[in-house]
C-alpha positions in Angstrom: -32.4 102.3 273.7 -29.1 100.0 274.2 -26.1 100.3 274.6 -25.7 99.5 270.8 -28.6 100.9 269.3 -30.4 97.2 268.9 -33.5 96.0 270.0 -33.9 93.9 272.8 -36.7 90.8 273.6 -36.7 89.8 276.8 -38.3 86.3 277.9 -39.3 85.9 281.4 -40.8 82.9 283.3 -40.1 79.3 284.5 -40.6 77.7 280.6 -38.2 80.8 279.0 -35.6 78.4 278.0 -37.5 75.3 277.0 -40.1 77.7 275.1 -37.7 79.3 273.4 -35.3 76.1 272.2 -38.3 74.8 270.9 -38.8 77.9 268.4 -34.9 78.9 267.3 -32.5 77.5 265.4 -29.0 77.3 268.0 -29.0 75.4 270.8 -29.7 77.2 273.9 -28.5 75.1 276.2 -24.7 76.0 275.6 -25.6 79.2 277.0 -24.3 80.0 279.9 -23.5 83.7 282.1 -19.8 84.2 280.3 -21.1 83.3 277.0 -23.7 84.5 274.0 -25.2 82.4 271.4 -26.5 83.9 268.2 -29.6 82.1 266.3 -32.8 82.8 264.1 -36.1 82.5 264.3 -38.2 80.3 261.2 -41.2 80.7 259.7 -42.4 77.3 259.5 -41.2 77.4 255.6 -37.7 77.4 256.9 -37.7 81.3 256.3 -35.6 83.7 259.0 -38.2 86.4 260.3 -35.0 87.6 262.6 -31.5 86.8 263.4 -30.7 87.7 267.6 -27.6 87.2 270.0 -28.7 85.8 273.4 -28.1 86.3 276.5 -28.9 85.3 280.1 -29.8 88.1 282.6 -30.8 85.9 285.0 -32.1 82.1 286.2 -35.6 82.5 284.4 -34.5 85.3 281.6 -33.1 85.3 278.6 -32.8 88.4 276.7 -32.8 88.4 273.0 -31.0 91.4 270.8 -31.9 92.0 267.3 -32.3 94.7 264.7 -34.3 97.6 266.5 -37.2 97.3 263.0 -38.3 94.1 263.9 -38.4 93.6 267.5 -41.9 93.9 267.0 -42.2 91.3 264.3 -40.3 89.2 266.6 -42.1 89.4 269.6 -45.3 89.2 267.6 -44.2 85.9 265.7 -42.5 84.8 269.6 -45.9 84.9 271.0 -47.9 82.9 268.7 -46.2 79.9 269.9 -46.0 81.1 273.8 -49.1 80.3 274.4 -48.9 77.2 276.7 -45.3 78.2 278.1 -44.9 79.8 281.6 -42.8 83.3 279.5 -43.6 86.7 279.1 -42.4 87.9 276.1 -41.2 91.8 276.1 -39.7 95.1 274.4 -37.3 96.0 276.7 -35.0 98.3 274.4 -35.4 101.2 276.3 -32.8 99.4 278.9 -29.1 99.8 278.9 -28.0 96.5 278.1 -25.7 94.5 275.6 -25.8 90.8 274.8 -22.8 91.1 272.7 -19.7 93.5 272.1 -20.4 95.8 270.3 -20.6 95.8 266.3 -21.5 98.7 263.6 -23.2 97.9 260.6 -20.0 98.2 259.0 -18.2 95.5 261.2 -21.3 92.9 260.6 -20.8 93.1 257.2 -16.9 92.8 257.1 -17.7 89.6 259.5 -20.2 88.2 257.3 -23.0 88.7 259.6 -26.1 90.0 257.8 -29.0 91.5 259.8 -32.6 91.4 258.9 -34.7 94.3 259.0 -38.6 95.0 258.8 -37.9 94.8 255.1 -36.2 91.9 254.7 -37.6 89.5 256.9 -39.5 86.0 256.1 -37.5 86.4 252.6 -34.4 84.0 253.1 -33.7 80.5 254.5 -30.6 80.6 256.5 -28.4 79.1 254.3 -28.6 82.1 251.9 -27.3 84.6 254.6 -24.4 81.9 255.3 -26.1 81.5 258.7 -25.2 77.7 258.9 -21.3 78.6 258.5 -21.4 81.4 261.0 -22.5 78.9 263.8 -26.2 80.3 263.8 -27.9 76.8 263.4 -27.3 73.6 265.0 -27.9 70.3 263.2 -27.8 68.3 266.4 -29.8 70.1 268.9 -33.5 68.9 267.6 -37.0 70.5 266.7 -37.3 73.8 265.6 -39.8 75.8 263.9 -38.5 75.6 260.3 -36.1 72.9 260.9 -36.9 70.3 258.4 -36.6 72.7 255.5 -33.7 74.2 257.4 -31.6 70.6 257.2 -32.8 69.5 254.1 -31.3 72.4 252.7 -27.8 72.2 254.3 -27.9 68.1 253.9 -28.9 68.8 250.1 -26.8 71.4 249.4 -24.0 69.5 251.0 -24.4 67.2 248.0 -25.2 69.5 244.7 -22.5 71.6 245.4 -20.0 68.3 245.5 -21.4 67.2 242.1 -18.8 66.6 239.1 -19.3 69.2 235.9 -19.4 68.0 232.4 -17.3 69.3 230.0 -19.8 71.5 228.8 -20.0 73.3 232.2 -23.5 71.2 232.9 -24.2 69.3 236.1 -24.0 65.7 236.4 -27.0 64.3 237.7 -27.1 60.5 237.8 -30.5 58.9 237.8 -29.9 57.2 241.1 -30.3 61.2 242.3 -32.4 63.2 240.8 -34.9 62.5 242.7 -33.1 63.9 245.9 -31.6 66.4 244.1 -34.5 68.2 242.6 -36.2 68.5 245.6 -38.4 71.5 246.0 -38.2 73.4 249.2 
């Protein structure tokens, strides 16, 4: 197991990085040897099947840390997109590594960092577990699986959170828009 009783993904291979940017939500490319970067992985629905801190070990490997319940999830839903990439996608949580300093449940929480498990995952869009304010998403980087409903979400919520209450307590939705607002996700 690791050092911090996580579960660790390791991707290996010439197309590692470029694979993987394609598929997360934080921009890999501001990581670097001194440094860790944490992200999530989408459904295409915009929903998180897991939230990792990665890490370089070396030129052509990153290695991902997660909950230990769903690194197998995680490489499973990794690998469906792998396909065509030059990565090798593994469990290597029997090594004694760590991506990040270490954190108990009990400091995650107190940082606002939630973790999902086997049982939670594919049931939240990143917003929900304050991802986007915790620096787990970038809105610049590009293409992800799950972006779109990822940055309509933030852009929208952005707005109906900024919108003037009545005096009854109801919100104030102008005709101009509804439209935008109302849209389903």
């Amino acid at each position: 197991m690791s050092d911090t009783n996580r579960g660790l993904i390791e991707l290996r291979g010439e197309d590692s990085l470029k694979f993987l940017q394609g598929q997360v939500s934080c921009d890999l490319h501001q990581l670097s040897d001194d440094n860790f970067i944490r992200g999530c992985h989408c459904t295409p629905k915009g929903r998180v099947i897991f939230l990792f801190s990665a890490g370089l070990k070396d030129s052509d490997c990153i290695v991902l840390e997660t909950h230990p319940s769903i690194v197998d999830t995680a490489i499973s839903s990794l690998k469906k997109y792998a396909v065509f990439s030059k990565t090798k996608i593994t469990d290597i949580s029997d090594q004694k590594l760590s991506i990040e300093p270490e954190l108990s449940d009990l400091d995650r929480l107190k940082a606002g960092i939630a973790d999902i498990t086997s049982g939670t995952t594919d049931q939240f869009i990143p917003q929900m577990l304050n991802l986007d304010l915790l620096n787990f998403i970038s809105f610049k980087k590009g293409c992800y699986t799950g972006q779109e409903v990822v940055a309509r979400a933030h852009y929208l919520s952005c707005l109906i959170s900024a919108l003037p209450i009545t005096e009854k307590n109801e919100w104030y939705i102008s005709e101009a828009n509804f439209t935008a607002k109302t849209t389903k996700f």
